[in-house]
Backbone as CSV, one residue per row, in Angstrom:
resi,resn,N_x,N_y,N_z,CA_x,CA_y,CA_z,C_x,C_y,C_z
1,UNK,0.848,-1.174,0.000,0.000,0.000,0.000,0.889,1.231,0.000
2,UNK,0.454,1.762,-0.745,1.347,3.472,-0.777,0.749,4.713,-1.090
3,UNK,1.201,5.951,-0.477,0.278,6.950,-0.562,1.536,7.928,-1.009
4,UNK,1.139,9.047,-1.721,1.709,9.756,-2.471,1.929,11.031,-1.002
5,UNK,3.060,12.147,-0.601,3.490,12.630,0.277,3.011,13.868,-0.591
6,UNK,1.919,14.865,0.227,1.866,15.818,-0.545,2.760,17.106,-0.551
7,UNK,3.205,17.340,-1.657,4.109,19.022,-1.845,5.266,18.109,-1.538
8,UNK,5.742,16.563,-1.407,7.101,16.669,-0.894,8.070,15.982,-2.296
9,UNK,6.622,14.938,-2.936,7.554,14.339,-4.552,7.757,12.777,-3.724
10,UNK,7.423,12.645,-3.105,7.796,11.137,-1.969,6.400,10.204,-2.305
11,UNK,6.516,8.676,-2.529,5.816,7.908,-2.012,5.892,7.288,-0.070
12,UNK,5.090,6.956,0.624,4.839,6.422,1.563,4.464,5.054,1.518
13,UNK,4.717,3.883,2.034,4.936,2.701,1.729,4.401,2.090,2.868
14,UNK,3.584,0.958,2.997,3.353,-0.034,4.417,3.530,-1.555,3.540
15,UNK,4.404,-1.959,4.352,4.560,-3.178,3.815,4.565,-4.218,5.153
16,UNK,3.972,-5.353,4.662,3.879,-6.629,5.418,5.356,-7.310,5.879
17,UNK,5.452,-8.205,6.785,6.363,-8.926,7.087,7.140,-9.465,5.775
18,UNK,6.386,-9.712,4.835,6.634,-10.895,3.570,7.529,-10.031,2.618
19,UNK,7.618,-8.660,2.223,8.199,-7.748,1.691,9.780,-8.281,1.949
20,UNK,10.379,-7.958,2.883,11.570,-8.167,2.953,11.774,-9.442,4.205
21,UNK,10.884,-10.149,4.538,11.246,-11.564,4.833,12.355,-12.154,4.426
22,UNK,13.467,-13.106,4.897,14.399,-13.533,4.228,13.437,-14.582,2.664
23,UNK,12.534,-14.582,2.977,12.069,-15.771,1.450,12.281,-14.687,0.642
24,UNK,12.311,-13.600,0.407,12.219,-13.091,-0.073,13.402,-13.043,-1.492
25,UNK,14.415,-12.671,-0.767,16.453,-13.177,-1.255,16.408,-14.591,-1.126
26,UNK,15.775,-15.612,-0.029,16.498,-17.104,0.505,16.114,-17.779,-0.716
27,UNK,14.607,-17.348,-0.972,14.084,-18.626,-2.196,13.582,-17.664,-3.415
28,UNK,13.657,-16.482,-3.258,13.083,-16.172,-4.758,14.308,-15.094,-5.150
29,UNK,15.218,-15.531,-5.700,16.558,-15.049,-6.070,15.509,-13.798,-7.332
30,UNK,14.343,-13.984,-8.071,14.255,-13.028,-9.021,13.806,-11.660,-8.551
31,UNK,13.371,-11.746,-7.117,12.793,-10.011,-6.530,14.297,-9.260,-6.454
32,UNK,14.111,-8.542,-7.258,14.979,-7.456,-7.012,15.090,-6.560,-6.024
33,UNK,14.197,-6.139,-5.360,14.035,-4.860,-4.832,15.166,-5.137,-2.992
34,UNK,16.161,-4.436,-2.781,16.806,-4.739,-1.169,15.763,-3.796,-0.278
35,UNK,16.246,-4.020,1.054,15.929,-3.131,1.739,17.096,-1.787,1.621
36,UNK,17.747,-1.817,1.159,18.772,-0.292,0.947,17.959,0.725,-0.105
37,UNK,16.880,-0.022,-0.466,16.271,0.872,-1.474,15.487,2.101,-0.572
38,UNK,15.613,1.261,0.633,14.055,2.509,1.755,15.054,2.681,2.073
39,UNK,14.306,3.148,3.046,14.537,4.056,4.635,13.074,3.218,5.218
40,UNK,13.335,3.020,6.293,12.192,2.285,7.537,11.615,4.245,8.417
41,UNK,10.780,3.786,8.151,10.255,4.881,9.600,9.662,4.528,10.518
42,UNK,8.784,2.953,11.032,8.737,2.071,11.512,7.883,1.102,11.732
43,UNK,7.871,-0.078,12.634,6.941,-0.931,12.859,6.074,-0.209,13.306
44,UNK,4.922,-0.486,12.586,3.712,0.024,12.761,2.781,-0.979,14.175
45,UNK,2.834,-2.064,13.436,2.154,-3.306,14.534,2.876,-4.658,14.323
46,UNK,2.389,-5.523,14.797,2.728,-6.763,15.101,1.381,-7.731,15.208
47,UNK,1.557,-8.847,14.826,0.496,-9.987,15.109,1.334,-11.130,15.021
48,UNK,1.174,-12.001,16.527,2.019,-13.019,16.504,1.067,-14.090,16.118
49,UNK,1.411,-15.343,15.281,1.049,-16.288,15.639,0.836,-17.348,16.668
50,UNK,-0.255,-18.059,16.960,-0.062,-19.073,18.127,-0.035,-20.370,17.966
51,UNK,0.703,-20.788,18.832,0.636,-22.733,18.825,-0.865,-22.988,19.190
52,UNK,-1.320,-23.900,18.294,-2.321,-24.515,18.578,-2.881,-26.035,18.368
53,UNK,-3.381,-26.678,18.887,-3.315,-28.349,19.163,-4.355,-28.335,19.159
54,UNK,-4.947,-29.583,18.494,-6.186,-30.469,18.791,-6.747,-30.666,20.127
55,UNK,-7.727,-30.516,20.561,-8.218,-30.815,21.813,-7.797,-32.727,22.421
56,UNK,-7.948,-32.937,21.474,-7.848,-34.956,21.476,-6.320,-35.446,21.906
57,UNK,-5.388,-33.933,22.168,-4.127,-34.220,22.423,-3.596,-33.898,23.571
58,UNK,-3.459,-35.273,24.073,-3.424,-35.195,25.956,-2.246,-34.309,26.398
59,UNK,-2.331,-32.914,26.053,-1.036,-31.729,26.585,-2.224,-30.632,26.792
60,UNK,-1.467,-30.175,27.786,-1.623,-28.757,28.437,-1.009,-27.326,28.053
61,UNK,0.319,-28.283,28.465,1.308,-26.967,27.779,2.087,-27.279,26.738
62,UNK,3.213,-26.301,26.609,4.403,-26.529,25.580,4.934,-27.993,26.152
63,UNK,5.292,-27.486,27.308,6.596,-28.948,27.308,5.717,-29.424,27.482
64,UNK,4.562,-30.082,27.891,3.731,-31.480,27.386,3.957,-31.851,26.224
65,UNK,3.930,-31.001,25.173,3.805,-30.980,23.369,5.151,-31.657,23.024
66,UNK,6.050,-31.059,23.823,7.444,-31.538,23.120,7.703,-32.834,23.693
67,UNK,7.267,-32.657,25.251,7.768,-34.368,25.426,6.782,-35.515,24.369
68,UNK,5.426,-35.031,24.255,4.533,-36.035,24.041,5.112,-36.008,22.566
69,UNK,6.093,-35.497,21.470,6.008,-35.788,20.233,7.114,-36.102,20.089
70,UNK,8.340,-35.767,21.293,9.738,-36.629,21.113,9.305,-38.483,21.800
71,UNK,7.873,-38.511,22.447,7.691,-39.979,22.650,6.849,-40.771,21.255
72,UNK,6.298,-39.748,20.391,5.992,-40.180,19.391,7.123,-39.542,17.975
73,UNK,8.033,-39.875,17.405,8.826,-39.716,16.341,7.932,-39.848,15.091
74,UNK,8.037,-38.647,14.419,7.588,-39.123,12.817,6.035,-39.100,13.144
75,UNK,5.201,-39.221,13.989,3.735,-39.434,14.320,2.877,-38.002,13.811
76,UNK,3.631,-37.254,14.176,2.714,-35.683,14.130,3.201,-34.781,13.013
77,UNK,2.190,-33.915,12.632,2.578,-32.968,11.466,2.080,-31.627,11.975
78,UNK,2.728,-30.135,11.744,1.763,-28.881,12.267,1.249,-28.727,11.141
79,UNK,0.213,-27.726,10.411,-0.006,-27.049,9.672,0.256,-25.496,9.692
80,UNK,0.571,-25.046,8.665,0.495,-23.694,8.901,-0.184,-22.507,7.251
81,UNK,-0.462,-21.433,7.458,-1.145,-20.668,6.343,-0.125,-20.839,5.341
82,UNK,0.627,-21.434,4.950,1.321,-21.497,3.947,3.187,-21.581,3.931
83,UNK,3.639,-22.165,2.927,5.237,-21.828,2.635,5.804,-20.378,2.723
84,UNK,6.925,-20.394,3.995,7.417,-18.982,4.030,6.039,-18.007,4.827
85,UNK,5.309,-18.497,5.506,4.238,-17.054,6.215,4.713,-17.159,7.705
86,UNK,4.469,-16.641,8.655,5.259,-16.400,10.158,5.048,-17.564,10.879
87,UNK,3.956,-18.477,10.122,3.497,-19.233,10.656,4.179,-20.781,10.426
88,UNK,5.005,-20.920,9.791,5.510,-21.725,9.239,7.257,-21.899,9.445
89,UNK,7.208,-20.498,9.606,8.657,-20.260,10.087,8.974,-20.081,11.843
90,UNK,7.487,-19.757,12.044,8.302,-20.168,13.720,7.737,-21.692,14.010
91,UNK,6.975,-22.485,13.290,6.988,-23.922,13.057,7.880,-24.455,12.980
92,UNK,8.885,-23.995,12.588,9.977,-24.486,11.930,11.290,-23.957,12.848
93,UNK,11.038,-22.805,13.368,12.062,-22.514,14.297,12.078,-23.406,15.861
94,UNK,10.524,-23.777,16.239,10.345,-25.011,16.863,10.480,-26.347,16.796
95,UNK,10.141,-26.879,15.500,10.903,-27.968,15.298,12.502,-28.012,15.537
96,UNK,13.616,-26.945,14.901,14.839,-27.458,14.592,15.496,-26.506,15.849
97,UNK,14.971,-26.013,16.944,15.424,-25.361,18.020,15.294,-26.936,19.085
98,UNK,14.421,-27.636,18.679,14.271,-28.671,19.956,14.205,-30.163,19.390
99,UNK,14.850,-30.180,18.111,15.143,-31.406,17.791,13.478,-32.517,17.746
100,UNK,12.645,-31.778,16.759,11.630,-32.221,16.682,11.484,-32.882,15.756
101,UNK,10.956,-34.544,15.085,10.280,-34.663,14.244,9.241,-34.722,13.900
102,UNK,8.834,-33.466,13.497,7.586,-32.817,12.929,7.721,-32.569,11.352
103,UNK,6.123,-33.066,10.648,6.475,-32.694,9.517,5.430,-31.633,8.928
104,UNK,5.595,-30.510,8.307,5.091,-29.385,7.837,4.018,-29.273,6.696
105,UNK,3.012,-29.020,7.042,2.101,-29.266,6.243,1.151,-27.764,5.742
106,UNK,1.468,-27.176,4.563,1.082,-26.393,4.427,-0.388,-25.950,3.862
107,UNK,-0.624,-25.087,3.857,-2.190,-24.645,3.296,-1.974,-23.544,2.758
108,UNK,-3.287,-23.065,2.300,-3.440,-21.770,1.222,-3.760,-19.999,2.070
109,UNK,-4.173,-20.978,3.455,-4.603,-19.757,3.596,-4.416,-20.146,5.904
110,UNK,-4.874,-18.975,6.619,-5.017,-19.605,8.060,-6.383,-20.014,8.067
111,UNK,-7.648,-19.979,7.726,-8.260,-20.467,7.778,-9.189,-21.961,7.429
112,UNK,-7.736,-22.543,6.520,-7.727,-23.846,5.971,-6.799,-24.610,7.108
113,UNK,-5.446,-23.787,7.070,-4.975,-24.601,8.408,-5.413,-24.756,9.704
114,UNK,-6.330,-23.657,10.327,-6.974,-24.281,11.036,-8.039,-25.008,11.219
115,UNK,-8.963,-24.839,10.325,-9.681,-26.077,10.133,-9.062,-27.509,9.689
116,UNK,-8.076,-27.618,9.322,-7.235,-28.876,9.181,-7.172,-29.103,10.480
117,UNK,-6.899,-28.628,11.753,-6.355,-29.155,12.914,-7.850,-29.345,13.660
118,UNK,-8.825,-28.197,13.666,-10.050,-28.542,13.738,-10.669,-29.834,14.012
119,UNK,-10.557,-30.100,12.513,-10.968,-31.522,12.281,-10.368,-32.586,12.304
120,UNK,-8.972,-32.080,12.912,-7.767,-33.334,13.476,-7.395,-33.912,12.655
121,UNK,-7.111,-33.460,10.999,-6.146,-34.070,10.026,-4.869,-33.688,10.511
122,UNK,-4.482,-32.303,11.018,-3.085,-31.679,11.152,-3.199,-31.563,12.908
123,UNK,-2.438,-31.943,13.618,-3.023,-31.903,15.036,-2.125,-30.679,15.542
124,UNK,-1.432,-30.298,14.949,-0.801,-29.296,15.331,-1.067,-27.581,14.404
125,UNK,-1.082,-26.849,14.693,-1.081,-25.581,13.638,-0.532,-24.312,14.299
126,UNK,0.383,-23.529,13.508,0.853,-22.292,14.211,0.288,-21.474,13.313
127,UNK,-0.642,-20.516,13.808,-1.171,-19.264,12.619,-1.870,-18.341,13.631
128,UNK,-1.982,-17.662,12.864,-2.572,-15.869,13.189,-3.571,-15.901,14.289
129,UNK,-3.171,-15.123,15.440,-4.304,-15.057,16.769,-5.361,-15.166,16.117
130,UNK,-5.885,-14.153,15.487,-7.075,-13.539,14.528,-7.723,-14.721,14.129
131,UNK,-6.821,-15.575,13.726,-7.586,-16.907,13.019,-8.072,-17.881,14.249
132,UNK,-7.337,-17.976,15.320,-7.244,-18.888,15.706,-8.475,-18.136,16.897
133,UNK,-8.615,-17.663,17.442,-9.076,-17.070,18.128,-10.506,-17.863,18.909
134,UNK,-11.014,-17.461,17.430,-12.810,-17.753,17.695,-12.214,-19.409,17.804
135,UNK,-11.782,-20.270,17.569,-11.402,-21.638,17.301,-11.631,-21.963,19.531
136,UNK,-10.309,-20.815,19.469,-9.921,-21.641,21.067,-11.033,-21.412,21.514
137,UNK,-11.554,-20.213,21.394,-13.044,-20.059,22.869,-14.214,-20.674,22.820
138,UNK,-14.571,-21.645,21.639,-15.300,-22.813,21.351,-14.857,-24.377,21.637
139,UNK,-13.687,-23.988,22.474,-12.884,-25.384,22.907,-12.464,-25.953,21.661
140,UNK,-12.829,-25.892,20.575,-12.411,-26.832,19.392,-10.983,-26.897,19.370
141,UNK,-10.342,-25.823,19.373,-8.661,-25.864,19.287,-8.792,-25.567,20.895
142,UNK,-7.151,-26.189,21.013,-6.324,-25.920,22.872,-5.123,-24.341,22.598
143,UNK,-4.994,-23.701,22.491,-3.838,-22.679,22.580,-3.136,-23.172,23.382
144,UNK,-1.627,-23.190,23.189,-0.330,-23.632,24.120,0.132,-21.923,24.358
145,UNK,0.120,-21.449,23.368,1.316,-20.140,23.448,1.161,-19.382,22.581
146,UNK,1.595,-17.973,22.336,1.535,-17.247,21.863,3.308,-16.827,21.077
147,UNK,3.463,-16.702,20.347,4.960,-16.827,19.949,5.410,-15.570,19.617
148,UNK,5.287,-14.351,20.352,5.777,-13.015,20.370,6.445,-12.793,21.443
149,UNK,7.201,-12.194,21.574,7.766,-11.098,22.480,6.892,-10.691,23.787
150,UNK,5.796,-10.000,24.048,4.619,-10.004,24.396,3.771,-10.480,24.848
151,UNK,2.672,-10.287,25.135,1.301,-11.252,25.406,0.427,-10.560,24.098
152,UNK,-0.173,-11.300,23.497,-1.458,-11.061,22.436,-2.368,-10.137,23.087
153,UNK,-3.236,-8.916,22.665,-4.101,-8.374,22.988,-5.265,-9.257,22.818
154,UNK,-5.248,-10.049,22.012,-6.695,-10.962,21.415,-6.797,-11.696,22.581
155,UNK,-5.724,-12.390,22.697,-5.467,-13.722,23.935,-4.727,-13.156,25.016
156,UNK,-5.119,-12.490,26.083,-4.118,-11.687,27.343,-3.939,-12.571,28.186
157,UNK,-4.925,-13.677,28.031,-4.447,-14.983,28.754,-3.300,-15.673,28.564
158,UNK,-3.256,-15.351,27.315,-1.836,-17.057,26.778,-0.557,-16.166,26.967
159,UNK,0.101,-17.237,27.351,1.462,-16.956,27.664,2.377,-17.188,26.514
160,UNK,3.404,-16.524,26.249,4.278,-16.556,25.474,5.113,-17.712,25.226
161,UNK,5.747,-18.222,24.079,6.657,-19.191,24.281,7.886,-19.021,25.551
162,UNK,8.254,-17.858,25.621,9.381,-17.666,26.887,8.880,-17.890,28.393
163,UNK,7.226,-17.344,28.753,6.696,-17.807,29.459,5.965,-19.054,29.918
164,UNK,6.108,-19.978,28.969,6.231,-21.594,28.843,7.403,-21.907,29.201
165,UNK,8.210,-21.468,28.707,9.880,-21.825,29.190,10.601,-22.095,28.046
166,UNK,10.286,-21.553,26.651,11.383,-21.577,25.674,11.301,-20.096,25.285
167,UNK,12.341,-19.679,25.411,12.830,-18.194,25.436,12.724,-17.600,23.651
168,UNK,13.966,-19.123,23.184,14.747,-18.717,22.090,13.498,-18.898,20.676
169,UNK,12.118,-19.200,21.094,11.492,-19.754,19.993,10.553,-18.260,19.966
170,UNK,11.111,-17.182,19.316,9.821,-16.441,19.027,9.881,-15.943,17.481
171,UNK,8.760,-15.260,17.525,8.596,-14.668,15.885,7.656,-14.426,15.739
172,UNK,7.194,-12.870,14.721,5.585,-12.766,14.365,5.804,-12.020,13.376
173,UNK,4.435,-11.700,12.945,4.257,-10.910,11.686,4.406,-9.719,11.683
174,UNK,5.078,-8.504,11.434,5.009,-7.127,11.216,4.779,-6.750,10.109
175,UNK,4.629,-5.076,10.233,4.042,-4.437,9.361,4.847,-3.229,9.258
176,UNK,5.417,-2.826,8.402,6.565,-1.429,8.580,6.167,-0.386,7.756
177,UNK,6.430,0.923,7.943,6.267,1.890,7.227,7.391,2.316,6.458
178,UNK,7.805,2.577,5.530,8.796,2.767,4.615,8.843,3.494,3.483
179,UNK,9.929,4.627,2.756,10.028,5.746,2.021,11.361,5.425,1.490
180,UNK,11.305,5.891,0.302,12.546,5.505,-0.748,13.732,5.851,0.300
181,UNK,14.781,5.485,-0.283,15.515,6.441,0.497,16.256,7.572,-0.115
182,UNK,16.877,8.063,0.788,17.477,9.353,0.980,16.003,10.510,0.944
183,UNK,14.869,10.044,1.470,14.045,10.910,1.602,14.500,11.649,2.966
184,UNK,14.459,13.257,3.142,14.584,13.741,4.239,14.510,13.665,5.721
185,UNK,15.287,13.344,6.341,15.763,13.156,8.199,14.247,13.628,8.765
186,UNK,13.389,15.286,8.436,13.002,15.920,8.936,11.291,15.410,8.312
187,UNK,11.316,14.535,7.533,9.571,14.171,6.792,8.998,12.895,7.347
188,UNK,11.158,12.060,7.569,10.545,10.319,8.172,10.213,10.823,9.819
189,UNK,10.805,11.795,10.123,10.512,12.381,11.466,8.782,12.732,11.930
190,UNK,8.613,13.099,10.998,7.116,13.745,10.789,6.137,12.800,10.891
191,UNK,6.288,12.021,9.787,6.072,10.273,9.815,5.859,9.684,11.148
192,UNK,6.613,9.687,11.321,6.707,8.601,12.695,5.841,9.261,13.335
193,UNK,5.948,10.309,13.721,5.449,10.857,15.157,3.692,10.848,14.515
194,UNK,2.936,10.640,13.274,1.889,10.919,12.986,1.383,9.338,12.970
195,UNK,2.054,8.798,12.557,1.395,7.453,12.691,1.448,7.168,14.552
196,UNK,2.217,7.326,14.992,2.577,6.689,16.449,1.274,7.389,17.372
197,UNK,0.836,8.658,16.640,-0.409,9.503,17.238,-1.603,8.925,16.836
198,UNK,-1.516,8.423,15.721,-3.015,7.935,15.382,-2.742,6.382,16.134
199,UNK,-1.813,5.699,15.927,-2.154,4.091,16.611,-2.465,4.361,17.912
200,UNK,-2.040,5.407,18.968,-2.614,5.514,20.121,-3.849,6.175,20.451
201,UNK,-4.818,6.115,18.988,-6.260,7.221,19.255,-7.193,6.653,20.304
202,UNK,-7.946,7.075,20.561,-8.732,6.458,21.635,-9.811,5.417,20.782
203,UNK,-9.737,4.199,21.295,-10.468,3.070,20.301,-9.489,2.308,19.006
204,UNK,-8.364,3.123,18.740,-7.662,2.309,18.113,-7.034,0.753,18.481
205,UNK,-6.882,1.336,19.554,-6.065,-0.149,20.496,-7.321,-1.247,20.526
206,UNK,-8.463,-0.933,20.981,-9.253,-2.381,20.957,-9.962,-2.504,19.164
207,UNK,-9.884,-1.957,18.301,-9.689,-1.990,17.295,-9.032,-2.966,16.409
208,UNK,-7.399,-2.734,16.669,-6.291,-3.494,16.358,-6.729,-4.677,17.253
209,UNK,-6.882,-4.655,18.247,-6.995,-5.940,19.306,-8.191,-7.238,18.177
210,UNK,-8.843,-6.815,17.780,-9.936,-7.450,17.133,-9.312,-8.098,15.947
211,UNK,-8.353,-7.255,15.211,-8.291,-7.737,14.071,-6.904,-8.352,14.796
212,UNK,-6.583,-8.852,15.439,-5.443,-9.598,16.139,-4.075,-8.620,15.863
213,UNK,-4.025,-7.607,16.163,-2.497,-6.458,15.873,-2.572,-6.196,17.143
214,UNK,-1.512,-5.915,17.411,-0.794,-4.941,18.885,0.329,-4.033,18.546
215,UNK,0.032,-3.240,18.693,0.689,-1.466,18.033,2.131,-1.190,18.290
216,UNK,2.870,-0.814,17.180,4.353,-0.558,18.393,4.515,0.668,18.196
217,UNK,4.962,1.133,16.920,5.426,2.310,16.687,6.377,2.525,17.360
218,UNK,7.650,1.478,16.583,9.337,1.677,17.136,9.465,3.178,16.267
219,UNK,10.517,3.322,16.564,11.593,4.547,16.226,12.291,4.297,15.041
220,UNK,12.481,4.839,14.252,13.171,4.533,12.668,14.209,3.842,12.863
221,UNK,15.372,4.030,13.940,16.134,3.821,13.877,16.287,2.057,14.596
222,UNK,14.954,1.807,15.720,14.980,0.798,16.096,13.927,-0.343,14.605
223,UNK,13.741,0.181,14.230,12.554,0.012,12.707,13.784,-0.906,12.026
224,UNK,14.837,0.122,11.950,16.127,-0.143,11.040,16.688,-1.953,11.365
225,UNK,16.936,-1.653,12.810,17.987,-2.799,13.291,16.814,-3.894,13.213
226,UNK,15.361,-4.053,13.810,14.496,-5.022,13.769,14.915,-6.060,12.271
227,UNK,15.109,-4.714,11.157,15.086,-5.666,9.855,15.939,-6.191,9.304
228,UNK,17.311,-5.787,10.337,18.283,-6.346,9.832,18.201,-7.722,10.562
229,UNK,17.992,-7.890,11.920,17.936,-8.614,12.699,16.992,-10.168,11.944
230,UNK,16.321,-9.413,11.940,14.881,-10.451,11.189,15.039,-11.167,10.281
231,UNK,16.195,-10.618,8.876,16.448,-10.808,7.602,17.599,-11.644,8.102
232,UNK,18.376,-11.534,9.228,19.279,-12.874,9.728,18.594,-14.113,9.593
233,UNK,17.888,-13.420,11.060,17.019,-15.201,12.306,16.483,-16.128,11.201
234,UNK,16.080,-15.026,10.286,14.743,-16.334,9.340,15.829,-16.898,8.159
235,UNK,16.762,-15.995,7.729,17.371,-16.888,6.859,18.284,-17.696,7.232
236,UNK,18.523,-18.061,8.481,19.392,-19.510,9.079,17.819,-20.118,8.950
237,UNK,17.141,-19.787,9.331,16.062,-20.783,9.377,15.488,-21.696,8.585
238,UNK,15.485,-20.798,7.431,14.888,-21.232,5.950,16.333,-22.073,5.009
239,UNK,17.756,-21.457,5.655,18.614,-22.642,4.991,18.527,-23.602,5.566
240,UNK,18.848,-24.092,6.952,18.777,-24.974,8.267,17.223,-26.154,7.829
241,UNK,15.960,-25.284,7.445,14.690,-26.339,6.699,14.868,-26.084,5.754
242,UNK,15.710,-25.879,4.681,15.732,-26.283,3.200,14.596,-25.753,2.850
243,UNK,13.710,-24.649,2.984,12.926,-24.121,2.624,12.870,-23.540,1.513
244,UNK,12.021,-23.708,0.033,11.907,-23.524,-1.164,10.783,-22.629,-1.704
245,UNK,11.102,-22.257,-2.690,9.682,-21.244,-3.498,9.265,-22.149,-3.808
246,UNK,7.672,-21.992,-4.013,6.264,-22.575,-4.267,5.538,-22.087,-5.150
């Protein structure tokens, strides 16, 4: 999405996690576009995905999950919204962080993967609060965790993977604001501080809460390091699962 900057000659840019995701360089060598082409002005929001299990699967928590599938090898598969989505990659950062054999089963969309687990073809699924949501409070799905940094606004109940007791397993979806670069110090300044005013309007926050987002509005400069950081973690990840374009 992009909006034209008036009187300044600038586009304004919001782009999804998937923009500069490592799949982006890891498996589709033909996108041209780097991130040296922007400038970040910043994370706008966040939506983490959550672990979620079949009810029919005698665990409570995380480490129930991991012991009960290192006593079954090869037995279980997660699903997730697709090859390369947040959901798949912190699937995957769980499997090969704890020596799991799990096998990955993808879908088209989160609302196919969770109805796959639903109906207990995929007993496992990591995808979008948003999706998963209405699932847990009908008992149909169990929530283990929430895999952000954070606690979910959707779910203020579920605890984080670190608050389960695995620290090193997180990851979610963002959303960044971004301008060619070498656009002016004094406009991404402007930027920031106008978006960071409207995500805190009154009603915005349970707003975002609905559609499963929780607001950050980092600082350009912390905007900056997030993506360098990010464009690391996931591409050990995606070499480490041999992860491919689709």
């Amino acid at each position: 999405m992009s909006a034209w900057v008036r009187g300044q000659g600038q586009h304004l840019t919001a782009i999804p996690y998937s923009l500069f995701r490592p799949t982006s360089s890891s498996t589709r060598p033909c996108i041209t576009r780097s991130p040296t082409d922007f400038d970040p002005v910043t994370i706008a929001v966040t939506a983490p995905p959550v672990l979620t299990v079949h009810p029919s699967l005698p665990v409570q928590t995380v480490r129930d999950l991991v012991g009960f599938i290192k006593a079954h090898p090869g037995k279980y598969n997660f699903a997730s919204p697709g090859t390369g989505t947040p959901g798949h990659l912190v699937g995957e950062l769980f499997r090969l962080s704890l020596g799991l054999d799990l096998v990955h089963i993808p879908f088209n969309s989160a609302g196919l993967a969770i109805g796959s687990t639903v109906a207990g073809h995929t007993a496992i699924a990591f995808a979008s609060v948003v999706s998963a949501a209405p699932q847990v409070k009908e008992d149909k799905l169990r929530a283990l965790a929430v895999t952000s940094k954070m606690r979910s606004q959707a779910l203020p109940d579920m605890p984080t993977m670190a608050e389960a007791g695995y620290p090193g397993i997180e990851g979610e979806a963002w959303f960044a604001v971004i301008v060619p670069a070498r656009v002016p110090k004094e406009i991404i300044a402007l930027l920031h501080r106008e978006i960071v005013k409207t995500i805190a309007l009154p009603g915005m926050k349970e707003r975002m809460a609905t559609l499963g987002f929780d607001p950050v509005g980092s600082a350009p400069e912390e905007c900056a390091a997030q993506l360098r950081t990010e464009a690391a973690k996931w591409a050990k990840v995606i070499r480490e699962a041999g992860i491919k374009a689709q």
